[in-house]
PDB file of the backbone (N, CA, C, O) and the ligand in Angstrom, with CONECT records:
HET     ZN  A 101       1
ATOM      1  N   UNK A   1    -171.397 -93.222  20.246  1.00  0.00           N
ATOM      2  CA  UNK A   1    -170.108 -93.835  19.983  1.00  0.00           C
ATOM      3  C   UNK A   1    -169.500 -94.370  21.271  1.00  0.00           C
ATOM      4  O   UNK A   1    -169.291 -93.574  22.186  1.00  0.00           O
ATOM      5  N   UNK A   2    -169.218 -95.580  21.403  1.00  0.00           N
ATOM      6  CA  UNK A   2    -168.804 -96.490  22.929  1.00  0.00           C
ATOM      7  C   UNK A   2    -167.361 -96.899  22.055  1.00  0.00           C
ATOM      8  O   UNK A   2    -167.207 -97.486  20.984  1.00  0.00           O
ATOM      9  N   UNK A   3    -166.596 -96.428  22.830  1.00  0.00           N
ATOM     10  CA  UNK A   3    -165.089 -97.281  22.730  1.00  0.00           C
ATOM     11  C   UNK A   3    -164.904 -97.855  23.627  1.00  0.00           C
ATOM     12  O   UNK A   3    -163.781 -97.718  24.111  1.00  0.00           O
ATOM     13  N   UNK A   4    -165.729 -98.650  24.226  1.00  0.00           N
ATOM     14  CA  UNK A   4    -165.970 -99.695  25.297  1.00  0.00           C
ATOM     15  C   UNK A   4    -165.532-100.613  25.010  1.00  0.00           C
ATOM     16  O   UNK A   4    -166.082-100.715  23.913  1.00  0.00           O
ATOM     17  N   UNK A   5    -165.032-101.323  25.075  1.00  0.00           N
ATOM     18  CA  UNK A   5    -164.625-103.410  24.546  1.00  0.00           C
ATOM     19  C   UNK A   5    -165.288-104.336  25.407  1.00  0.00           C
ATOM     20  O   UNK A   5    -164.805-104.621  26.503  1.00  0.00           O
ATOM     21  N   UNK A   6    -166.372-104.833  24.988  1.00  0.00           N
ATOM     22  CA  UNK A   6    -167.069-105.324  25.796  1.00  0.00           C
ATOM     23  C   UNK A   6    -166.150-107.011  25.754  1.00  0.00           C
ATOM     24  O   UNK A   6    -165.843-107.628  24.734  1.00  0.00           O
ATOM     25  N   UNK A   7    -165.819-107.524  27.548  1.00  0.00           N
ATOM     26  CA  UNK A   7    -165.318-108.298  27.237  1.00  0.00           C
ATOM     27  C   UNK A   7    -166.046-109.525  27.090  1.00  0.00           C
ATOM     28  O   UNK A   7    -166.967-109.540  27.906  1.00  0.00           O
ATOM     29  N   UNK A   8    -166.001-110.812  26.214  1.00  0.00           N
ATOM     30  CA  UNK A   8    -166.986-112.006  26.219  1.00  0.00           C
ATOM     31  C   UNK A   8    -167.142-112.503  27.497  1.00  0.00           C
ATOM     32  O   UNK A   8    -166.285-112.680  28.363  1.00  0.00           O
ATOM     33  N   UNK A   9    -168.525-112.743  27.522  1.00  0.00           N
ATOM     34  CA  UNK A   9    -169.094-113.216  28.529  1.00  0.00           C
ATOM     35  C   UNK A   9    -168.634-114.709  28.663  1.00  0.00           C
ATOM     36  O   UNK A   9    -168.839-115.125  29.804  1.00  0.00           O
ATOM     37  N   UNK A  10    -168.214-115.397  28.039  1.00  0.00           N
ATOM     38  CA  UNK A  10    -167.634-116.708  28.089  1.00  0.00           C
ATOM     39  C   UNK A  10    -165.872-116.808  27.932  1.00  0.00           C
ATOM     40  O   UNK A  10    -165.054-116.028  27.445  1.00  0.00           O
ATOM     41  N   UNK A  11    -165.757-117.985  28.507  1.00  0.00           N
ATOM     42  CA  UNK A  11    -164.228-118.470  28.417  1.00  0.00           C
ATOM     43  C   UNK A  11    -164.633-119.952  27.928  1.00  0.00           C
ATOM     44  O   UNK A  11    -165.663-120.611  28.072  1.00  0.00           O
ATOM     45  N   UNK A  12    -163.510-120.184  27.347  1.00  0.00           N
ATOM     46  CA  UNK A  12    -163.152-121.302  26.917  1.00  0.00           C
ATOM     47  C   UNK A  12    -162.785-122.369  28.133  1.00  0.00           C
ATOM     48  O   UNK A  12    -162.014-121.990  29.015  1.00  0.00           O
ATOM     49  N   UNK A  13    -163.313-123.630  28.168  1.00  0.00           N
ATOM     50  CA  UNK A  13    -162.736-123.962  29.027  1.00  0.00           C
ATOM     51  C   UNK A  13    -162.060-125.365  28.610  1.00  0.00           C
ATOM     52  O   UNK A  13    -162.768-126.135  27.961  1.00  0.00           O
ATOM     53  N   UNK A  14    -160.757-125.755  28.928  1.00  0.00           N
ATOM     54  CA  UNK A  14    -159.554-126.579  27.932  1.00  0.00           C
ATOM     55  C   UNK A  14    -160.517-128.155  28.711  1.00  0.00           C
ATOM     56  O   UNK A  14    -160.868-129.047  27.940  1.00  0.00           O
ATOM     57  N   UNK A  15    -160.740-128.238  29.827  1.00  0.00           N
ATOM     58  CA  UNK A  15    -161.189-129.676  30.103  1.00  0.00           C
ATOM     59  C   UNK A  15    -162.339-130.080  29.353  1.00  0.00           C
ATOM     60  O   UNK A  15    -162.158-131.074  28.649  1.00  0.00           O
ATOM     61  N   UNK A  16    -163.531-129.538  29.323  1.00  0.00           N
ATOM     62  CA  UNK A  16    -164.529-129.125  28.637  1.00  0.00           C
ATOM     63  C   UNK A  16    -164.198-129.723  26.754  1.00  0.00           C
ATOM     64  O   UNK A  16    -164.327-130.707  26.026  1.00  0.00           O
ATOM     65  N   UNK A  17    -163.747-128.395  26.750  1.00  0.00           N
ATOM     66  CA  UNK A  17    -164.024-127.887  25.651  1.00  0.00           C
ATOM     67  C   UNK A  17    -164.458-127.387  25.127  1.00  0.00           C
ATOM     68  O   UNK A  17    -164.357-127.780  23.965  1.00  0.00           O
ATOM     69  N   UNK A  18    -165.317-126.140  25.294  1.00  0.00           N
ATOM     70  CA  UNK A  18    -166.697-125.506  24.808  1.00  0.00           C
ATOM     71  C   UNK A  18    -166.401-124.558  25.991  1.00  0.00           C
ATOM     72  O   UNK A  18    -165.630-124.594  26.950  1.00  0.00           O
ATOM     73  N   UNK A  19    -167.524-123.514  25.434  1.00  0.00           N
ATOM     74  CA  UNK A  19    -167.286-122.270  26.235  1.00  0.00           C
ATOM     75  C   UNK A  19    -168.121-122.156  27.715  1.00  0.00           C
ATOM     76  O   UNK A  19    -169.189-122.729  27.496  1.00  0.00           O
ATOM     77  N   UNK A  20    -168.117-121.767  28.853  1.00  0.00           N
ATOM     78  CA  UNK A  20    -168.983-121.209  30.064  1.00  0.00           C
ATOM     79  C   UNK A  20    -169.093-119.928  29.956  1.00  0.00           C
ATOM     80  O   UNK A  20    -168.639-119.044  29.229  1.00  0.00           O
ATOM     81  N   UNK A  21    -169.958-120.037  31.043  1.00  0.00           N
ATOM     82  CA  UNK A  21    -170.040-118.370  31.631  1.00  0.00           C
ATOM     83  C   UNK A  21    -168.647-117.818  32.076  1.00  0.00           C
ATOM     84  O   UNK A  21    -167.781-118.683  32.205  1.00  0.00           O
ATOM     85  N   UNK A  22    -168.457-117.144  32.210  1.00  0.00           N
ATOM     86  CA  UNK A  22    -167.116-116.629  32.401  1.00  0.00           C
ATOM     87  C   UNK A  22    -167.556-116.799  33.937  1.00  0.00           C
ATOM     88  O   UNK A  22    -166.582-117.137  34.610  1.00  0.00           O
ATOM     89  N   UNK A  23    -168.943-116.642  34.828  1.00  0.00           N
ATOM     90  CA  UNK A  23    -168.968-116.536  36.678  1.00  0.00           C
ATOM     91  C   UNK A  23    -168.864-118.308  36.830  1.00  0.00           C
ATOM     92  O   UNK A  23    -169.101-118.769  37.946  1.00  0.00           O
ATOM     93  N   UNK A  24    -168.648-118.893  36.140  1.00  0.00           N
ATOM     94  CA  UNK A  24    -168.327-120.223  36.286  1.00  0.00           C
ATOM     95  C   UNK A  24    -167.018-120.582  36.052  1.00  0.00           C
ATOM     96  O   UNK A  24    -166.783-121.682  36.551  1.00  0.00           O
ATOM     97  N   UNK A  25    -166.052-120.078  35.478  1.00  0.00           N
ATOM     98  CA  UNK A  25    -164.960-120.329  35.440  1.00  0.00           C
ATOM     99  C   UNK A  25    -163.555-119.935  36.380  1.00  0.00           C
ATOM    100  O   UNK A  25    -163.655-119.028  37.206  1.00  0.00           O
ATOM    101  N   UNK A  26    -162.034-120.788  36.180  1.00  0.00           N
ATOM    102  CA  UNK A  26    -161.293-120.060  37.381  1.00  0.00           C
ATOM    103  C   UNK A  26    -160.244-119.936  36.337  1.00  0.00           C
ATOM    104  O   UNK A  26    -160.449-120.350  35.196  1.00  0.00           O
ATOM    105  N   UNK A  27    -159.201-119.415  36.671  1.00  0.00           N
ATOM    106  CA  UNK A  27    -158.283-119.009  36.251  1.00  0.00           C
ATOM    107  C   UNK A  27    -157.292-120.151  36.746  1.00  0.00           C
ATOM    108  O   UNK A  27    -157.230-120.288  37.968  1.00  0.00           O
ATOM    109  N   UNK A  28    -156.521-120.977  35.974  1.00  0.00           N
ATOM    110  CA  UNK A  28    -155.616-121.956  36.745  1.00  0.00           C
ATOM    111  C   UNK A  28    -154.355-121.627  36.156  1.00  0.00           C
ATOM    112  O   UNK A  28    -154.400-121.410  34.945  1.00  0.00           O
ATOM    113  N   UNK A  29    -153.345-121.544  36.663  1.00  0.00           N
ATOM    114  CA  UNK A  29    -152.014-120.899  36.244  1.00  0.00           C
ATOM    115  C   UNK A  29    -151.052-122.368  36.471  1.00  0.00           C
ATOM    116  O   UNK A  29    -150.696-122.890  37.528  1.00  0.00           O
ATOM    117  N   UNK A  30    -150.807-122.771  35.110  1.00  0.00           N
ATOM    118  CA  UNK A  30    -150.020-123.947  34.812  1.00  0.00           C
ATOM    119  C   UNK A  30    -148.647-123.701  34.820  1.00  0.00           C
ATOM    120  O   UNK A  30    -148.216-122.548  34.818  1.00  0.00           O
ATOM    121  N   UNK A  31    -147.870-124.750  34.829  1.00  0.00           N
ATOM    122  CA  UNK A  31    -146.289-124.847  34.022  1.00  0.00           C
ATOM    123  C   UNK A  31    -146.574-123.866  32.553  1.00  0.00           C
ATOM    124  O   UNK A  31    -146.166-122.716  32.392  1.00  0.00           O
ATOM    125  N   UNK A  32    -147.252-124.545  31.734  1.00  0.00           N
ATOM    126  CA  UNK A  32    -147.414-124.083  30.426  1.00  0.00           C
ATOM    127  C   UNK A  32    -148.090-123.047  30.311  1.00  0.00           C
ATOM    128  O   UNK A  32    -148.194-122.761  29.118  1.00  0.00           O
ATOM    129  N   UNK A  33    -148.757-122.130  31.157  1.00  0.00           N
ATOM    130  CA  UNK A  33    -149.580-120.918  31.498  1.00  0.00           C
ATOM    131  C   UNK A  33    -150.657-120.858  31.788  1.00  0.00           C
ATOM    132  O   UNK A  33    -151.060-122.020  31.745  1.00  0.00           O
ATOM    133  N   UNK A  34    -151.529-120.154  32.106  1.00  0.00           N
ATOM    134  CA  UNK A  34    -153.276-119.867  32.482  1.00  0.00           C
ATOM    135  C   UNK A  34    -154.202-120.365  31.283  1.00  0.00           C
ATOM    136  O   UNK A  34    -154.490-120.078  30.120  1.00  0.00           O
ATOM    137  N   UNK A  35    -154.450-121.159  32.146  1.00  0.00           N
ATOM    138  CA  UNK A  35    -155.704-122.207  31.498  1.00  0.00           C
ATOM    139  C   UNK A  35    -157.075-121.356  32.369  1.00  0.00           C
ATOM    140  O   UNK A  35    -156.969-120.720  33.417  1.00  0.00           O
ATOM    141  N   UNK A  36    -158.257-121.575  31.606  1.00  0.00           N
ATOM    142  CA  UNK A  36    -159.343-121.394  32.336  1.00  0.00           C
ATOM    143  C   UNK A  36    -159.941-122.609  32.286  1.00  0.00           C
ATOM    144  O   UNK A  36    -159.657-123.305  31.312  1.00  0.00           O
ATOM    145  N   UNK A  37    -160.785-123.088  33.181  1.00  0.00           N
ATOM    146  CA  UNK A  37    -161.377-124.296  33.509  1.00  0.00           C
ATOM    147  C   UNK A  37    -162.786-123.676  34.687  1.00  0.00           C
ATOM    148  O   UNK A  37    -162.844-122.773  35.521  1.00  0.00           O
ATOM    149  N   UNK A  38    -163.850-124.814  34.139  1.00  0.00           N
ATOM    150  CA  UNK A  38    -164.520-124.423  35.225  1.00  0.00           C
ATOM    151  C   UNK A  38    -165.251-125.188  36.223  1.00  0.00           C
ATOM    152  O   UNK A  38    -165.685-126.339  36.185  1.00  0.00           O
ATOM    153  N   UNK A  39    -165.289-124.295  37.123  1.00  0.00           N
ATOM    154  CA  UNK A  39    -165.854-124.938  38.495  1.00  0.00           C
ATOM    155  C   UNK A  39    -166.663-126.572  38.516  1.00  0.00           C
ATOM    156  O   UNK A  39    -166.524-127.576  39.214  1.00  0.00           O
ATOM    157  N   UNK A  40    -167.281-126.310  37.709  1.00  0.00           N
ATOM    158  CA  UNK A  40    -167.794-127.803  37.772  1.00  0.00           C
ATOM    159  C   UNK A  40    -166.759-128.934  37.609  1.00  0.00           C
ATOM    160  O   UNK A  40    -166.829-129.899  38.370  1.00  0.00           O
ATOM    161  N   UNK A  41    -165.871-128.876  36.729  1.00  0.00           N
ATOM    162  CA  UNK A  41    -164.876-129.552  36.348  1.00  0.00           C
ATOM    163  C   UNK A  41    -164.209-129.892  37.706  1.00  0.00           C
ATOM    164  O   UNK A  41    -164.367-130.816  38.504  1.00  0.00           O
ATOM    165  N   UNK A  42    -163.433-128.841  37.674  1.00  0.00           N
ATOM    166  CA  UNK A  42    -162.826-128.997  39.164  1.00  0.00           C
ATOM    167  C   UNK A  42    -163.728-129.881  39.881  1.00  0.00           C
ATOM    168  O   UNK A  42    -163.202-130.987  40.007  1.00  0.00           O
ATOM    169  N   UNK A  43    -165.038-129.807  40.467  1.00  0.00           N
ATOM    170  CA  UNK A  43    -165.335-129.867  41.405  1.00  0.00           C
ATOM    171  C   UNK A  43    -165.474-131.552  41.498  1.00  0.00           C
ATOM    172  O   UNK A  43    -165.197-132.358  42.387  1.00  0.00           O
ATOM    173  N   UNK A  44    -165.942-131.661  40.376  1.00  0.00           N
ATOM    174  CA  UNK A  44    -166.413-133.375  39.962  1.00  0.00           C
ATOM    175  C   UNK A  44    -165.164-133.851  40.277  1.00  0.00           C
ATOM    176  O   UNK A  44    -165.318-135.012  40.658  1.00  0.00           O
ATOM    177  N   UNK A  45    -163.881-133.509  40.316  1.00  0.00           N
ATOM    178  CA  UNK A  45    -162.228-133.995  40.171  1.00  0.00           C
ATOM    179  C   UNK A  45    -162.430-134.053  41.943  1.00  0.00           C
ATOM    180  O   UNK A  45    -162.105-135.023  42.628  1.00  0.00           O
ATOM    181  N   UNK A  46    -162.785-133.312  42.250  1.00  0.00           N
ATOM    182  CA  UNK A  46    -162.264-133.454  43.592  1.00  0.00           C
ATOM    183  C   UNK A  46    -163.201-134.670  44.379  1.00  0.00           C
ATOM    184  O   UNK A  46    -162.791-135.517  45.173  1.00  0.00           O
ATOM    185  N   UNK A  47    -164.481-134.474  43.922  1.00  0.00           N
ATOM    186  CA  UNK A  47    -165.738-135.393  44.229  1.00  0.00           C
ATOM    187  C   UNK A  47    -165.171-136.601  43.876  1.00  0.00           C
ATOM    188  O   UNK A  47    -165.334-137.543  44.651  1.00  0.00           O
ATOM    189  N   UNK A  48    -164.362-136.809  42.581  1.00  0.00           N
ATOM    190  CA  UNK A  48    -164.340-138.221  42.583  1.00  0.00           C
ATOM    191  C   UNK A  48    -163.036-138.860  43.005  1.00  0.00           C
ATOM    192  O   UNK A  48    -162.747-140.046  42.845  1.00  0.00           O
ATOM    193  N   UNK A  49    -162.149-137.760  43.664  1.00  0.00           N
ATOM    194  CA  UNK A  49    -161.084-138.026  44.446  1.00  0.00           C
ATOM    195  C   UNK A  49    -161.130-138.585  45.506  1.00  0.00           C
ATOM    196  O   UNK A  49    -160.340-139.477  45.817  1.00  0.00           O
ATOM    197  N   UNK A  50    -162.243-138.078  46.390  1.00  0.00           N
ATOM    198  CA  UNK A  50    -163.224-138.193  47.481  1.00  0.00           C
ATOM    199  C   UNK A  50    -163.690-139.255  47.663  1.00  0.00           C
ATOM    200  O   UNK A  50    -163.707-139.745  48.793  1.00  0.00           O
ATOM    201  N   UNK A  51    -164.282-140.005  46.386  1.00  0.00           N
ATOM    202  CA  UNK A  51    -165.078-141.391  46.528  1.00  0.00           C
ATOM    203  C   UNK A  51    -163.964-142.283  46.368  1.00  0.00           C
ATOM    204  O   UNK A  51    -163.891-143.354  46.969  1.00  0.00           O
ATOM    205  N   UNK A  52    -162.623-141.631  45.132  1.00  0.00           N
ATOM    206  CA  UNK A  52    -161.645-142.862  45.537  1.00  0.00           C
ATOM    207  C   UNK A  52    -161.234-143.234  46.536  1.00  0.00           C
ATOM    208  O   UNK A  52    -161.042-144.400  46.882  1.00  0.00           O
ATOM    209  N   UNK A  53    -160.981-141.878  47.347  1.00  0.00           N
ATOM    210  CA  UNK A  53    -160.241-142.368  48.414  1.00  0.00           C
ATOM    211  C   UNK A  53    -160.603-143.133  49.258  1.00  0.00           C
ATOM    212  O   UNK A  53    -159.940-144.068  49.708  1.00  0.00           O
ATOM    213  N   UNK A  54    -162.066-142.710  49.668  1.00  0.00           N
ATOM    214  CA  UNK A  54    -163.112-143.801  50.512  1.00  0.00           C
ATOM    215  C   UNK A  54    -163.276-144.856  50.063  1.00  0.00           C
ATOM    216  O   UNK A  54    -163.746-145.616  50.909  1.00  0.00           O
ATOM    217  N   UNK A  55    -163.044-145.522  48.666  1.00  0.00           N
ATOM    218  CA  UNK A  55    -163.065-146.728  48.139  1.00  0.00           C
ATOM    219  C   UNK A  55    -161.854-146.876  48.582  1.00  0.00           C
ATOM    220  O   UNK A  55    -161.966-147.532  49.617  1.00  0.00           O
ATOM    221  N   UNK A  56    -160.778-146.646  48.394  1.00  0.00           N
ATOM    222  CA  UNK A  56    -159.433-147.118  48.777  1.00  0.00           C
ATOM    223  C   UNK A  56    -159.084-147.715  50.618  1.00  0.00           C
ATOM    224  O   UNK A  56    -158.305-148.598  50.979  1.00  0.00           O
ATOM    225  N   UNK A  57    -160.011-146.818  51.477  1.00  0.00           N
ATOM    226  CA  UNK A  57    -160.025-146.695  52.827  1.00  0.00           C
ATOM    227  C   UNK A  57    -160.936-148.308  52.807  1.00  0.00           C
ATOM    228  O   UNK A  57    -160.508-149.241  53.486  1.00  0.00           O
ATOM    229  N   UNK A  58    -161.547-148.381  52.392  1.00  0.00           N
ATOM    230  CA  UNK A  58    -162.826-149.383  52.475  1.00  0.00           C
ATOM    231  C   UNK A  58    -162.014-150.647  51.766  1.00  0.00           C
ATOM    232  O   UNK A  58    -162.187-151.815  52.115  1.00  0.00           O
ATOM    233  N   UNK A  59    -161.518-150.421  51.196  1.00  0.00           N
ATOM    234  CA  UNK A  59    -160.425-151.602  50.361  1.00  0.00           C
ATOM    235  C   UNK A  59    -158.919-151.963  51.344  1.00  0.00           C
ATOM    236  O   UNK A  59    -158.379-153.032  51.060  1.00  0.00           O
ATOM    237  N   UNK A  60    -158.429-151.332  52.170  1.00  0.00           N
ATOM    238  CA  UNK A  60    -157.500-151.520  53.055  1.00  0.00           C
ATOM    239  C   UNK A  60    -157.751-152.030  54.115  1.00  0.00           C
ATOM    240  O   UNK A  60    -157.070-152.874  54.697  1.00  0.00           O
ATOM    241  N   UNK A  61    -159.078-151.406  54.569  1.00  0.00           N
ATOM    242  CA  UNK A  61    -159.973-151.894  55.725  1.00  0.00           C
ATOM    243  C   UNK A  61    -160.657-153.860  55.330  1.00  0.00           C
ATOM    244  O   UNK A  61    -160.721-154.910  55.969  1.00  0.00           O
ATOM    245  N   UNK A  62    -160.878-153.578  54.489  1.00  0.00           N
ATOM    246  CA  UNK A  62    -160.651-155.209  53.759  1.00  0.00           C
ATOM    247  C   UNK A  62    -160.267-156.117  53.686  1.00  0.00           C
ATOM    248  O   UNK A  62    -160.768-157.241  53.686  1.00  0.00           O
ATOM    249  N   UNK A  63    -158.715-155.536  53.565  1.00  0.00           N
ATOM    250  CA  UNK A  63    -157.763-155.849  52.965  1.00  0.00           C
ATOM    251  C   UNK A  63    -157.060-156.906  54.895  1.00  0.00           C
ATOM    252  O   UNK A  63    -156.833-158.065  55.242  1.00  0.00           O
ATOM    253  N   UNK A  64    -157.012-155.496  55.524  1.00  0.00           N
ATOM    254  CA  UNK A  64    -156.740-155.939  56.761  1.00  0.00           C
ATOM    255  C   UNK A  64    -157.442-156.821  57.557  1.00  0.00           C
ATOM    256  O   UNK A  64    -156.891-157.454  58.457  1.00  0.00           O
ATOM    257  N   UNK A  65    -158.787-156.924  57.256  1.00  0.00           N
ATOM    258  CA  UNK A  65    -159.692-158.338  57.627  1.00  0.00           C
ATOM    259  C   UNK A  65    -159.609-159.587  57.070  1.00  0.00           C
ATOM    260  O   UNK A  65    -159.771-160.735  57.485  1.00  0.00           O
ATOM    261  N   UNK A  66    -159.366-159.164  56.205  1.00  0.00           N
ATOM    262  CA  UNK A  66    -158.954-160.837  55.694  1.00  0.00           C
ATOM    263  C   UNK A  66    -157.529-161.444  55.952  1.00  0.00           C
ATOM    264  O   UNK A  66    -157.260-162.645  55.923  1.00  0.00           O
ATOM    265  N   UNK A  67    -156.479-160.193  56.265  1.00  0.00           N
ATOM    266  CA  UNK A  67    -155.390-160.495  56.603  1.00  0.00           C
ATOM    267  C   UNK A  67    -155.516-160.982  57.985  1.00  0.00           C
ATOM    268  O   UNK A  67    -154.688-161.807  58.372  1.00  0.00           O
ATOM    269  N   UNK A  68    -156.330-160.630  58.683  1.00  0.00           N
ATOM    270  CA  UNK A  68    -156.205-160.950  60.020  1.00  0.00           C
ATOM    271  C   UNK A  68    -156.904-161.977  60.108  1.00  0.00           C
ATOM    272  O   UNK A  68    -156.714-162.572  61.169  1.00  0.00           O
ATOM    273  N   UNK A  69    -157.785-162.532  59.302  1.00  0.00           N
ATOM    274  CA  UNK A  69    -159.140-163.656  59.183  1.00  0.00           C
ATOM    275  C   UNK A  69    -157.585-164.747  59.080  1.00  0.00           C
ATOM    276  O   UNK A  69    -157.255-165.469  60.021  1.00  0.00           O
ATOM    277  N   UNK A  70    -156.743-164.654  57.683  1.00  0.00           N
ATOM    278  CA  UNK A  70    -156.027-165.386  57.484  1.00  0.00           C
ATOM    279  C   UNK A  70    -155.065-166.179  58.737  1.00  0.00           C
ATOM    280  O   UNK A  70    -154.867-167.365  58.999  1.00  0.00           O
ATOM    281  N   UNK A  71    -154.550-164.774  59.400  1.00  0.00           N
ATOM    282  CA  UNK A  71    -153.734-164.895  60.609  1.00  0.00           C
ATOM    283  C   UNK A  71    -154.239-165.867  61.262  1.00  0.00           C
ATOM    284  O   UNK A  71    -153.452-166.773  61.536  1.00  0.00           O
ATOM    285  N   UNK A  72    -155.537-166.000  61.678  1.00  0.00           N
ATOM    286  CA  UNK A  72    -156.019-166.531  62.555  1.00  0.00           C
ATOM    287  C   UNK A  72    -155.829-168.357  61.961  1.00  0.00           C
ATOM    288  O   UNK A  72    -155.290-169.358  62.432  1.00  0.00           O
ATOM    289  N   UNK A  73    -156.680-168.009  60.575  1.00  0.00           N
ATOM    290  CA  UNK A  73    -156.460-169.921  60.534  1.00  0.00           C
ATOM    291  C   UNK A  73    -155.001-169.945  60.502  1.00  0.00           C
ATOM    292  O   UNK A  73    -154.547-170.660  61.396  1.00  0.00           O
ATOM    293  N   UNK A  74    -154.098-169.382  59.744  1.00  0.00           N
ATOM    294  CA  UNK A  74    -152.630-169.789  60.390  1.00  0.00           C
ATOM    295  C   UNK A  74    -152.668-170.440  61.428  1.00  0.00           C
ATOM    296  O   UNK A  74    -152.512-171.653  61.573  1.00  0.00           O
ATOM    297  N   UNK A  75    -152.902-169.557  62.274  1.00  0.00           N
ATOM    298  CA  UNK A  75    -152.421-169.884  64.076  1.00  0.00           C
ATOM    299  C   UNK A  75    -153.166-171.289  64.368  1.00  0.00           C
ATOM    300  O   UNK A  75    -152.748-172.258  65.002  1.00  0.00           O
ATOM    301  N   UNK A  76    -154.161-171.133  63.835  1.00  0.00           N
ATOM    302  CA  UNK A  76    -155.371-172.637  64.455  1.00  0.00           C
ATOM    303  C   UNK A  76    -154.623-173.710  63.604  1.00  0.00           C
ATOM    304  O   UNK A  76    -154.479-174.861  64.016  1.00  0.00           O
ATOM    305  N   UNK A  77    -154.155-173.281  62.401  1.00  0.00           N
ATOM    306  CA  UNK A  77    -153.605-174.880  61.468  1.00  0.00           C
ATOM    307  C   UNK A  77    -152.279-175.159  62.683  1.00  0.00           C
ATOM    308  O   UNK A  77    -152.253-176.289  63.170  1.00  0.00           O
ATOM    309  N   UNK A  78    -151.511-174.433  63.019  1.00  0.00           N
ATOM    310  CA  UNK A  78    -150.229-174.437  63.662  1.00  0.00           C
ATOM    311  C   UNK A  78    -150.355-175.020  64.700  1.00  0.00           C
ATOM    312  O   UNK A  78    -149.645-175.990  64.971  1.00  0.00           O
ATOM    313  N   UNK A  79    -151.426-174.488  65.635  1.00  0.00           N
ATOM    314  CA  UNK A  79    -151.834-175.052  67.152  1.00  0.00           C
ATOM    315  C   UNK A  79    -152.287-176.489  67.040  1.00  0.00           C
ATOM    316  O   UNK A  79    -152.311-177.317  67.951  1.00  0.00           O
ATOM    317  N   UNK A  80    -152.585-176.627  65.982  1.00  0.00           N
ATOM    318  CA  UNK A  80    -153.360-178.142  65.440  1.00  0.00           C
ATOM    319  C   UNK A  80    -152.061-179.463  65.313  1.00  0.00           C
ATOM    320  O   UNK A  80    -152.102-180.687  65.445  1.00  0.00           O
ATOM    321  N   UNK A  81    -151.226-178.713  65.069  1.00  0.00           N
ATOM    322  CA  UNK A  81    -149.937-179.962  64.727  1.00  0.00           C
ATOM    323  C   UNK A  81    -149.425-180.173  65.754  1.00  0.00           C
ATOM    324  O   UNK A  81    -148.504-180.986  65.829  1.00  0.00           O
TER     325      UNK A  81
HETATM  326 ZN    ZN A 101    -165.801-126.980  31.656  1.00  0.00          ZN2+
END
């Protein structure tokens, strides 16, 4: 006789949807309360935070070459008159 409660080896996880391992999951404590979510989730969020941002860096960096490309014929149309 075990009056043990074995607890489930899985959690639910709300991004997902479907259950993990429970050694894959975190505990995230919301406005609205403790969500479990897991690690992978997270992690891909942050990974693709990561590539935005470097797309964004790479897009400013761009952004500022052509601004300065522009500058330049400015100045040459100007020097020209
Ligand atoms: Zn998940």
């Amino acid at each position: 006789m075990s009056a043990e409660k074995k607890e489930p080896a899985t959690r639910y996880c709300y991004h997902c949807r479907t259950h993990h391992p429970v050694e894959e999951m975190k505990l995230l404590i919301t406005k609205t309360g403790s969500r479990w979510r897991c690690v992978k989730s997270i992690e891909a969020v942050r990974r693709s935070k990561d590539e935005r941002d470097q797309y964004g860096r790479q897009v400013s960096a761009a952004n500022q070459a052509e601004a300065s490309g522009r500058a330049r014929i400015l100045n040459k149309i100007q020097s020209e008159k």
